[in-house]
C-alpha positions as CSV (number, residue, x, y, z in Angstrom):
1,X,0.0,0.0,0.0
2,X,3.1,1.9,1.0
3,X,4.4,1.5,-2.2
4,X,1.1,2.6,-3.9
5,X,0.9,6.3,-2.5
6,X,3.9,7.0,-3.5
7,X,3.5,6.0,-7.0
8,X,0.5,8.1,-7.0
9,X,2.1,11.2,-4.9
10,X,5.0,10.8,-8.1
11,X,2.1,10.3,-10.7
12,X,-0.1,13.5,-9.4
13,X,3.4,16.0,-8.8
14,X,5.2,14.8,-11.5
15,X,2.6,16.0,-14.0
16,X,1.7,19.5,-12.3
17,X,3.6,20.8,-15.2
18,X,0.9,19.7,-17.8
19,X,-1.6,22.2,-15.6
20,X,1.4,24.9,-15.1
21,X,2.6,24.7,-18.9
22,X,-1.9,25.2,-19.7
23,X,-1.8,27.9,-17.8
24,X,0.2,30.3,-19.4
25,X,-1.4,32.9,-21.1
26,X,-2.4,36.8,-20.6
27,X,-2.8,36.1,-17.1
28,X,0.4,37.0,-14.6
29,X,1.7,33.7,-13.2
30,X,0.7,34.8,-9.6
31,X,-3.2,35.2,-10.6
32,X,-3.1,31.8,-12.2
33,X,-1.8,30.3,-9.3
34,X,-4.2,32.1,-6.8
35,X,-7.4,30.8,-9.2
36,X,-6.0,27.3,-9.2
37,X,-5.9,27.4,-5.2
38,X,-9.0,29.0,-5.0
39,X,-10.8,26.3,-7.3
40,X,-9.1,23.5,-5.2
41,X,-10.3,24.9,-2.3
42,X,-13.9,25.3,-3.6
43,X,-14.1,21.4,-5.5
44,X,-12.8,20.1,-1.5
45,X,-15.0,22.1,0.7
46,X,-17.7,21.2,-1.6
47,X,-16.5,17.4,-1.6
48,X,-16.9,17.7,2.5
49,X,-20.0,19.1,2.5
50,X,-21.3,16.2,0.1
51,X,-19.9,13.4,2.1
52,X,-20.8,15.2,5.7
53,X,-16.8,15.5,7.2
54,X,-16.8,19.2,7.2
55,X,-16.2,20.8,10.8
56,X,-15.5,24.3,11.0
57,X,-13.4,25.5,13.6
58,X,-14.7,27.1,16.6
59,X,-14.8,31.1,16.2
60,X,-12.2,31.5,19.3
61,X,-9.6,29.7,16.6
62,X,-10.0,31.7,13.1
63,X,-7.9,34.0,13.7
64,X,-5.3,31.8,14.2
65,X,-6.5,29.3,10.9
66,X,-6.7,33.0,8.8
67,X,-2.8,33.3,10.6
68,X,-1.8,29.7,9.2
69,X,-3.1,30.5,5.5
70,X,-1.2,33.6,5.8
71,X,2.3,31.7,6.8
72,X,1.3,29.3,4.0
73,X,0.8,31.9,1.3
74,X,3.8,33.4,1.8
């Protein structure tokens, strides 16, 4: 199973540049990217909503889950 994973971990980051190489076009590079994570993050919140695992944090903690996507951003 091991073995499996990360076959498919290869398989899915070793062809990123298909989707990178499609998107070039009259849109800056940083735009592309941000629609690409943006649309990622839509297709698996609405994927967790569908199969009923989506827990939102309690309020007491966004600041410090808007504080993590800010680290990972930059």
């Amino acid at each position: 199973m091991t073995a499996f994973l990360y076959g498919l971990t290869v398989l899915i980051w070793g062809t990123t540049w298909i989707a990178l190489k499609l998107q070039l076009g009259p849109v800056p590079i940083p735009w592309s990217i941000v629609w690409r994570f943006a649309l990622a993050a839509v297709v698996l919140a609405l994927w967790l909503v569908w199969r009923g695992r989506l827990r939102l944090p309690r309020r007491e903690a966004w600041p410090l889950v808007a504080l993590e996507g800010l680290c990972l951003v930059c």
